[in-house]
C-alpha positions as CSV (number, residue, x, y, z in Angstrom):
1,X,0.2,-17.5,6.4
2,X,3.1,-15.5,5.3
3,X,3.3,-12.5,2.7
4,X,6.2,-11.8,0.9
5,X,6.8,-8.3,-0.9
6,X,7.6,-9.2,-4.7
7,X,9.9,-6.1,-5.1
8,X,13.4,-4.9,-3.7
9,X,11.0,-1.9,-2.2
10,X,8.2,-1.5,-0.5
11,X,6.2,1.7,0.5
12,X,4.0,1.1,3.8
13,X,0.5,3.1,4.3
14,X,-0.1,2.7,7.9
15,X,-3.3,4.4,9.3
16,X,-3.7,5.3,12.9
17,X,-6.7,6.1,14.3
18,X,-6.6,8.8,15.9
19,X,-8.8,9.8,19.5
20,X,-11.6,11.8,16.8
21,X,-11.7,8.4,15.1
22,X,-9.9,9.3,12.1
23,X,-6.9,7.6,10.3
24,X,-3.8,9.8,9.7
25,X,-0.4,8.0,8.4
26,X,3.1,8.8,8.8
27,X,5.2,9.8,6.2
28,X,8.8,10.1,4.9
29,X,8.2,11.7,1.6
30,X,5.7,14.2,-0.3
31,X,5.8,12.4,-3.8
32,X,5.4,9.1,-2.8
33,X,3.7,9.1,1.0
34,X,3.9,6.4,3.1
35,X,6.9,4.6,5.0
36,X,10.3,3.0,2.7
37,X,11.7,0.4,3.7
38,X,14.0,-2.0,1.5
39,X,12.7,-5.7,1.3
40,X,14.6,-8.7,2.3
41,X,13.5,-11.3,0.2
42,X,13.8,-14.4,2.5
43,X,11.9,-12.3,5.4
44,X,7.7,-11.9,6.0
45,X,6.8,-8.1,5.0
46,X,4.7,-8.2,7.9
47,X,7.5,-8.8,10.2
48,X,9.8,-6.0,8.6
49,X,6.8,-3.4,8.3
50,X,6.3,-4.3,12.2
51,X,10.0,-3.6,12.5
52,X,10.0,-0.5,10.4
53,X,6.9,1.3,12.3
54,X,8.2,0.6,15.5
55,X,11.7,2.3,14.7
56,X,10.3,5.1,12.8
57,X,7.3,5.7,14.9
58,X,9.1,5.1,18.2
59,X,6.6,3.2,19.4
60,X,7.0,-0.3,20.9
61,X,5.0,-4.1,20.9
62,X,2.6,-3.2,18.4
63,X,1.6,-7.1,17.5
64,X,-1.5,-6.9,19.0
65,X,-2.9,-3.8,17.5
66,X,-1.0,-4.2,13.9
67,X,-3.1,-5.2,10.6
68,X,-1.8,-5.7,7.4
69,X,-4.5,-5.8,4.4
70,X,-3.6,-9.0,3.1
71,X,-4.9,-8.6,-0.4
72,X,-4.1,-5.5,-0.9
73,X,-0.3,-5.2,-2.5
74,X,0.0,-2.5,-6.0
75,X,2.8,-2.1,-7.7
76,X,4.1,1.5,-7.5
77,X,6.7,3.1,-9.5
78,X,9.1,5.6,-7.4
79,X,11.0,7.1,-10.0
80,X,13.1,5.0,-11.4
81,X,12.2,1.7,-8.9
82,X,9.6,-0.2,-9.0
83,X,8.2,-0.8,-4.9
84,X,5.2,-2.4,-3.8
85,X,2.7,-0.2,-1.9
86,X,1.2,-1.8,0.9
87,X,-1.6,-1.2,3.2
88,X,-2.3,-1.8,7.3
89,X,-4.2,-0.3,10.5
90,X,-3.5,0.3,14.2
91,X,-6.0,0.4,16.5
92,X,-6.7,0.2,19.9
93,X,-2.7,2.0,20.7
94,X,-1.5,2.5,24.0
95,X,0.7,5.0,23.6
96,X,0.5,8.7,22.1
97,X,0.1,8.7,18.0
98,X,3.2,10.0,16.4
99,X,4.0,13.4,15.7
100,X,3.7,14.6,12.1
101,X,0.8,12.8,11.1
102,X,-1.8,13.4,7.9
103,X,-5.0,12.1,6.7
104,X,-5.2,10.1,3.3
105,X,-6.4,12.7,1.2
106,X,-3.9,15.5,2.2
107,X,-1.2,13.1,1.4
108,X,-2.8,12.7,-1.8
109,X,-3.3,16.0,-2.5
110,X,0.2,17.3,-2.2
111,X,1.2,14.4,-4.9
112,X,2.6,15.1,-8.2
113,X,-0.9,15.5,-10.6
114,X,0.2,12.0,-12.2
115,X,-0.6,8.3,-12.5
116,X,1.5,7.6,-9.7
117,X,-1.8,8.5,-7.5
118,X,-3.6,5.5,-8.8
119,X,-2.5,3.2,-6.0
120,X,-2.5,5.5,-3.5
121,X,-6.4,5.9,-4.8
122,X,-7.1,2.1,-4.7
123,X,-5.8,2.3,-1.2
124,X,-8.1,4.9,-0.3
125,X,-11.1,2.9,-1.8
126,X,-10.2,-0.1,0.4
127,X,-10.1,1.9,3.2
128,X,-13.5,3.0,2.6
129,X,-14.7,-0.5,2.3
130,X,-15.3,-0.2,-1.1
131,X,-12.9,-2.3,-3.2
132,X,-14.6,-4.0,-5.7
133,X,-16.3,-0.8,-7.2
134,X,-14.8,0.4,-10.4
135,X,-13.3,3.9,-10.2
136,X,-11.7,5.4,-13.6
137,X,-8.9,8.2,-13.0
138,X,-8.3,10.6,-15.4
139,X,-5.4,13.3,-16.2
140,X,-6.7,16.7,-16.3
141,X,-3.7,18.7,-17.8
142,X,-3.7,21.9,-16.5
């Protein structure tokens, strides 16, 4: 089955888990965490978040130990673009974790206090194996 990203963007949450059995994700920026990568329509986003991880990461053959959630896909506005935030896993990696790496909630936390946390919430709560709960989020102003 292929999956296609229905947006020009897409922002990629990849956890590793780490030797303490704990997943920390790369990241290329602080407002909006997670890898970027521009979508080419015609092309799985599986394939081009393989791609993208393996150039960005520097690591190498991860087909085996790559998961992509497949229902998990929110839409996410990054400024003034609208992406797609997506959601995988790596396990079982043969090769040293990348440098620079954070756990979900640190990521979170050094988000602008906006709505633009709510997806990166709903792909904490799938993490936690806990999707079909309903979780309300609410501005505190401050």
């Amino acid at each position: 089955m292929h999956v296609y990203c229905p947006t020009q963007k897409a922002v990629v949450l990849v956890g590793f888990l780490s030797p303490e059995k704990i997943l920390v994700f790369p990241s290329q920026s602080v407002a909006y965490p997670g890898l970027h990568l521009e979508n080419k329509a015609l092309v799985p986003i599986y394939d081009q978040i393989m791609t993208h991880i393996e150039k960005h990461c520097l690591l190498n053959d991860l087909g085996k130990s790559f998961d992509l959630h497949p229902d998990f896909a929110e839409p996410l506005q990054c400024g003034e673009d609208l992406a797609t935030l997506d959601l995988g896993s790596i396990k079982d990696l043969n090769e040293p974790l990348p440098r620079y790496l954070q756990t979900l909630p640190v990521l979170i936390r050094g988000m602008p206090k906006d709505r633009s946390r709510l997806p990166y919430l709903k792909a904490w709560q799938t993490l936690t194996g806990a999707p079909q709960q309903d979780i309300r989020a609410i501005e505190v102003k401050s």
